[in-house]
Phi, psi and omega in degrees: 000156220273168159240027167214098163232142131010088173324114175122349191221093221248031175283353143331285210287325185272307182322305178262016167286303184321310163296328189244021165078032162232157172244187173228175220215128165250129178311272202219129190224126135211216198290343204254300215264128160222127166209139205221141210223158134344134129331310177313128189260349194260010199238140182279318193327140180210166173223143172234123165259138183219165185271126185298146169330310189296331158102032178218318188262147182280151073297143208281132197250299177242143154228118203223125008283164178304302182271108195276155158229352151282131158253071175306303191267096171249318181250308220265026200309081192314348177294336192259101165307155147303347198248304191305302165339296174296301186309312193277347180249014191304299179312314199279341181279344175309307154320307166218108168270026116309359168297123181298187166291315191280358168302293182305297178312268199339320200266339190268347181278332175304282171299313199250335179093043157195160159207181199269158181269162197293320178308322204292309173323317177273349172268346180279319197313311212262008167271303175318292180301317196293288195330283159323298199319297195298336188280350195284301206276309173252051178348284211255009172314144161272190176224142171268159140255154175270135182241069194271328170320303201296266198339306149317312138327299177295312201290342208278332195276356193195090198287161190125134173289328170316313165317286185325291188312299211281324169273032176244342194275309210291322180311304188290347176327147172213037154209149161328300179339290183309305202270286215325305202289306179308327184292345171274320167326281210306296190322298224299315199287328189293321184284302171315320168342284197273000000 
């Protein structure tokens, strides 16, 4: 395994679970720290990683035993996302979207050695299918999320239309610029509050 990746980014880790028949357990993660054991309650193997001097890049610092040896997972791998999926079969359904399940399982067994349960599969189709269509219709669009929840929240701690408004301007930003200055509104009023 590589000796370096990217907080935010644990496809490298996922990549070689996959390759060696295992899933993982994560101990602990935070901003500094990540450590992770076998799934396999019969298996010892652990990896520990930490943040590099530069605050940006992992290294991986112990992996003990060096050499895993248990192989729990050979076909059914709980590690392998619907996203992890997508990312590694993207070229082939692009070429044919019309490819079936037992086509796409065939194709992940073939490449990684596992497959999917038929739901992860039919949830693979329609990630895959959104995911294009927006690269397709709006190529350089951003993308948002919806925050209808976070509004509703606000609106429940700070009853009042006032709240409400400045944290949809702040939703609705569509520059740095814009969501900084609500977001000083949303404090100055949150401080006048208290």
């Amino acid at each position: 395994m590589e000796s370096c990746m990217k907080r935010g980014n644990m496809e490298t880790l996922r990549d070689y679970c996959v390759e060696e028949g295992f899933a993982i357990t994560v101990i602990s993660a935070d901003n500094q720290r990540f450590t992770a054991t076998c799934a396999a309650e019969c298996c010892d193997w652990r990896v520990h990683a930490s943040k590099l001097a530069d605050g940006r890049t992992w290294a991986i610092k112990k992996i003990w035993p060096d050499k895993h040896s248990c192989r729990g997972w050979t076909s059914n791998n709980p590690i392998c996302t619907v996203k992890w999926a997508a990312n590694k079969l993207m070229e082939d359904i692009t070429s044919n979207p019309e490819i079936k399940g037992k086509e796409r399982n065939g194709l992940l067994f073939k490449k990684y050695g596992l497959y999917m349960k038929k739901s992860s599969l039919y949830n693979l189709k329609n990630f895959i299918g959104v995911d294009l269509a927006l690269k397709k219709v709006w190529p350089t669009a951003k993308r948002r999320y919806c925050c209808r929840h976070l509004s509703r929240n606000i609106k429940k701690a700070f009853p009042g239309p006032l709240m409400y408004i400045l944290s949809w301007r702040a939703c609705n930003a569509t520059n740095p610029f814009t969501f900084k200055k609500a977001m000083e509104r949303l404090r100055m009023r949150e401080k006048n509050k208290s």
